[in-house]
N, C-alpha and C positions, 0 to 999 in steps of 0.2 A: 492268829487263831485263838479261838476262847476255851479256856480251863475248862476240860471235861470232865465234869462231877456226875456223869451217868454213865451207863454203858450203851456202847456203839450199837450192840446186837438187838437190843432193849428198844429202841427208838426206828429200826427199818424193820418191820414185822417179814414182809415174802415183796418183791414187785410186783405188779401188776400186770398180768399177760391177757391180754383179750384183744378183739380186732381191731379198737378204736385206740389203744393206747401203741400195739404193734406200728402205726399211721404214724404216731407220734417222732418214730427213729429218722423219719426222713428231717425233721426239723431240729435235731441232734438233742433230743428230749427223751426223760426214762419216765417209766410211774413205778410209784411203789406203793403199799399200805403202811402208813407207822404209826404209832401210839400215840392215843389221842391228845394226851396233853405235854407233845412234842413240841417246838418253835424251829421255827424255819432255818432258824440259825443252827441248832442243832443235828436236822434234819441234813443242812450242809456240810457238819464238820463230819456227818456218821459218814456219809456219801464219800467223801471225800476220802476219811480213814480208810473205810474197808474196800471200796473198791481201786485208789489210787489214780484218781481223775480231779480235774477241777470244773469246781460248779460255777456258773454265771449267775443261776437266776433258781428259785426254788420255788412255788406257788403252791399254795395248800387248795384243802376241797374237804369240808365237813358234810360229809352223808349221813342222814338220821335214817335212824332202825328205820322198818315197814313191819305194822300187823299185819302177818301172814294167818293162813291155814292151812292145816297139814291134817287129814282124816276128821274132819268136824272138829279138832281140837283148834283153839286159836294161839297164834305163838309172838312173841316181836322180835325182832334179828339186833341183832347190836348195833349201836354208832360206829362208824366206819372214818378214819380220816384217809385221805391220801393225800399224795406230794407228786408234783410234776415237775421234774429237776432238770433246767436246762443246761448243759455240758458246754464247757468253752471248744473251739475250733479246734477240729482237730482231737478231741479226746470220744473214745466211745468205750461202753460198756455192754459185755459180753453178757448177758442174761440166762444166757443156756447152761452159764459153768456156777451159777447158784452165788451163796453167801457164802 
């Protein structure tokens, strides 16, 4: 495992709950949102630390803001990274009991 010169809390912002990512649990896969200038290596040891599971596989996904409108006003949403963390056999992670 690599020297962690960041903090754990710092690097998994909240997971990701929505319909398409819930789909994910059946192929023993979590989402999360983390910070964008995260690396996947880190993203595994945060995973790993806080929740007490081990990870096989990590895959990022860079989402760029969208110009929205909100009341004639024009707005842009922030960049967004996630991570899709594959869990080895046999380990799962509990989502409902938070960070």
């Amino acid at each position: 495992m690599t020297q962690l010169n960041y903090k754990l809390y710092d690097i998994i912002q909240y997971p990701l709950i929505t319909e398409k990512t819930t789909q994910l649990t059946n192929f023993n896969q979590v989402a999360f949102v983390v910070n964008n200038d995260s690396t996947k290596q880190q993203i595994k040891d945060a995973v790993e630390l806080v929740y007490s599971v081990k990870v096989s596989e990590v895959n990022t996904i860079n989402q760029k803001g969208k110009q929205k409108k909100f009341k004639g006003r024009v707005g842009i949403r922030g960049d967004v990274k996630k991570a899709i963390v594959t869990l080895q056999k046999g380990q799962t992670i509990d989502i409902a009991s938070g960070i």
